[in-house]
N, C-alpha and C positions, 0 to 999 in steps of 0.2 A: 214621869221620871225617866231617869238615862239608867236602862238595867246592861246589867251583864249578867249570863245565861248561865247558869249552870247547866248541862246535860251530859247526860251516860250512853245517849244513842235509840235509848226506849222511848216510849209512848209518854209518860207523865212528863219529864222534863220538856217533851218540844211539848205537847199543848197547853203547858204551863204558861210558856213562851208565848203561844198563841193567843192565850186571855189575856195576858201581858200587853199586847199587841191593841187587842180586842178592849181594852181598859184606856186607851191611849198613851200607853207608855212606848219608848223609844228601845228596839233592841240600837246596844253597841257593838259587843261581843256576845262569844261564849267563849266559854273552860269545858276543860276536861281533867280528872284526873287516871291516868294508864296505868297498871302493875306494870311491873317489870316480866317480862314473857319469860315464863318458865316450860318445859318440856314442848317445846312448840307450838305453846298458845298464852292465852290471855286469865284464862282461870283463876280467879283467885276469891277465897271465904274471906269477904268484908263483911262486917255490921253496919257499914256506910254506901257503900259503893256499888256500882254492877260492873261487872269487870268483862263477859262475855260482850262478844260488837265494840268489843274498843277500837278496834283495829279501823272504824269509817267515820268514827268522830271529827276526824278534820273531813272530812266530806260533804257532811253534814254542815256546816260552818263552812264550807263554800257554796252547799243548797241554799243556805241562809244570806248569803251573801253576806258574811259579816268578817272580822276578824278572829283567827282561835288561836287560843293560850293554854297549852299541855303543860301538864306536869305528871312528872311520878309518885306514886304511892309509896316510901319510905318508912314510913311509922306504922304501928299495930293497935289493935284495939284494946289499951290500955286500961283507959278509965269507959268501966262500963256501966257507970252508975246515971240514971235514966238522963238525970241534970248534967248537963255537964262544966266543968271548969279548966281553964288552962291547964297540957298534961305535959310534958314533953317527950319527945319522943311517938304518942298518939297519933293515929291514921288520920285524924281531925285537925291537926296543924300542918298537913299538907297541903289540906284546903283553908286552911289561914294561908298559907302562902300563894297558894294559886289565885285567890283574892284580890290578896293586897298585891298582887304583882298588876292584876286587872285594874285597879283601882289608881295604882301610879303610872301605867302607862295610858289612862282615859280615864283623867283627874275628873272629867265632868260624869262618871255613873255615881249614881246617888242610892241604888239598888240593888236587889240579887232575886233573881228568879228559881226558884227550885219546885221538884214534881211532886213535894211528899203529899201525899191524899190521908195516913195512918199513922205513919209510924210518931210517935214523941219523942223518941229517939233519936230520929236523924233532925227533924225537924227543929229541938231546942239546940243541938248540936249548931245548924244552920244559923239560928239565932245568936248563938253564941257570937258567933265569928262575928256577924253583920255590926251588931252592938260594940264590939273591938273596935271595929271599922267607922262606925260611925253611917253606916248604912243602913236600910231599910230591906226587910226578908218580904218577896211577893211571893205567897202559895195558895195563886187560888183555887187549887183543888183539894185544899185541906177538909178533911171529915166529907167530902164529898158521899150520897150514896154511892155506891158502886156501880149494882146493875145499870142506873142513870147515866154514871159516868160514860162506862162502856160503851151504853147505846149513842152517844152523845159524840165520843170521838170517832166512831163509827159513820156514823149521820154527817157527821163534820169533815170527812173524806182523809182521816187519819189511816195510810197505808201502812201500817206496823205490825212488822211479823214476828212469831215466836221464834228465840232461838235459845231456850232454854227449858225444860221443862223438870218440876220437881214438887211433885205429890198426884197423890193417888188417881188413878182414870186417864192420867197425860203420859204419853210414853215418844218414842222419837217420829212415831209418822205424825207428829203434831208437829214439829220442826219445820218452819220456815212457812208454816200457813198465817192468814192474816187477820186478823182479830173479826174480820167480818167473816172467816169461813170457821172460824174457831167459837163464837159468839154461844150459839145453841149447844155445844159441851158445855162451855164452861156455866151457863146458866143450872144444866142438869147438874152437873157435878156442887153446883152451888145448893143447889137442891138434896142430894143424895148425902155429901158430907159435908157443908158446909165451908165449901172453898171462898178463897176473898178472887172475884171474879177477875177482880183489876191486878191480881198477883201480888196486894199487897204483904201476903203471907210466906212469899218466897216462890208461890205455886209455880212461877212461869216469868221469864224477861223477853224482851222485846228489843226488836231494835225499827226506827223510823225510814221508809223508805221516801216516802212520799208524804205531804201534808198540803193543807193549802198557801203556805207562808214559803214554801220551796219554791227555790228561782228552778232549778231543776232536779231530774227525778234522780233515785240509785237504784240502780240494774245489778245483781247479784251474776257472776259467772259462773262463781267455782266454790266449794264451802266445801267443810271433811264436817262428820258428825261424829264425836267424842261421848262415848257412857264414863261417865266418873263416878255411878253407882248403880249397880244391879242389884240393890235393895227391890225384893219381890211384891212388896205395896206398892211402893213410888219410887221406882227406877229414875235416873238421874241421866240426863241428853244434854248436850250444849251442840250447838254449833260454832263450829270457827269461819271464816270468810277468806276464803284465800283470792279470789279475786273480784273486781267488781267495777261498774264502771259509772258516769253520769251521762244521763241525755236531758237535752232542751226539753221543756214544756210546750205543749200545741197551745 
């Protein structure tokens, strides 16, 4: 199939991408959807989106060597009921428009790749749109184990670092480490209280530096590290990325 990419910049959507690849489907594009930068970052509470690392999405999509299609996040999370149906005004018809914008400008994608592994949420959501479209939703990391997973994108030479952390045992000297030096936390902490390892629970975001599917790498320069909660359990870090650069692959 001829897909177009949905990603955020983390971990699930490129290796989504990757089995996509690994499946023998064709990337064409990817999308992005951006907030609108408020207090000099990227921050923003979706029920759909990750909004931290937006800021290298088009980078990413020159990694990939493909074509990217931004949009803004304009709507809110209206209809919160698990199913969902056309709402107006909803966070969820941004990405009908980011879509169908993909869709008329590379009439031949016939698909949509996206990273959900959990949630039913985003994922009927995804469906919904595709089904409008007349397209097909690839998720094949849906109900995935976890710890599997992990070890799996890991193993698969997935360079994706934290840069968000939120619950219990993760606090900011976890910021910017990479899932292979964060791996043994997070298995414990899976152990101790029952974290979703792969952050499906909100625990942690990511963003992709490196993968095998990258024409070339992202080199971080410069970042600020932002608390937007000093909740005394699970303290709240993000990072922002103020500079950053690409190098060739050896």
């Amino acid at each position: 199939m001829k897909v177009f990419g949905l990603i955020s910049g983390g971990k699930d959507s490129i290796y989504n991408i990757i089995q996509c690849i690994n499946h023998g489907h064709q990337l064409i594009a990817v999308g992005h959807l951006s907030p609108e930068k408020t207090n000099g970052d990227y921050e923003l509470d979706s029920y759909m989106y990750q909004s931290v690392g937006s800021e290298i999405c088009s980078s990413i999509a020159e990694c990939l060597d493909v074509p990217y299609i931004e949009k803004k996040i304009k709507g809110k999370p209206i209809n919160k009921d698990l199913s969902y149906k056309e709402t107006s005004n909803d966070e969820v018809e941004d990405l009908f428009l980011l879509i169908k914008e993909a869709k008329e400008k590379y009439p031949e994608i016939n698909a949509v790749s996206s990273g959900a592994i959990l949630s039913k949420y985003q994922k009927n959501r995804v469906e919904n749109i595709c089904d409008r479209l007349k397209l097909e939703s690839l998720a094949y990391l849906w109900e995935k184990d976890q710890p599997t997973l992990l070890n799996e994108m890991i193993e698969n030479g997935m360079n994706s670092i934290l840069i968000k952390v939120c619950v219990i045992g993760l606090d900011k000297i976890d910021l910017m480490k990479s899932l292979k030096e964060m791996k043994n936390k997070l298995m414990k902490l899976k152990d101790e209280y029952g974290i979703n390892v792969c952050g499906e629970g909100g625990e942690y975001e990511t963003i992709t530096l490196d993968c095998p599917i990258y024409k070339k790498k992202i080199v971080i320069d410069e970042y600020d590290i932002i608390c937007h909660s000093k909740d005394i359990y699970s303290p709240v870090y993000y990072s922002v990325i103020k500079k950053w650069h690409l190098e060739n692959k050896n």
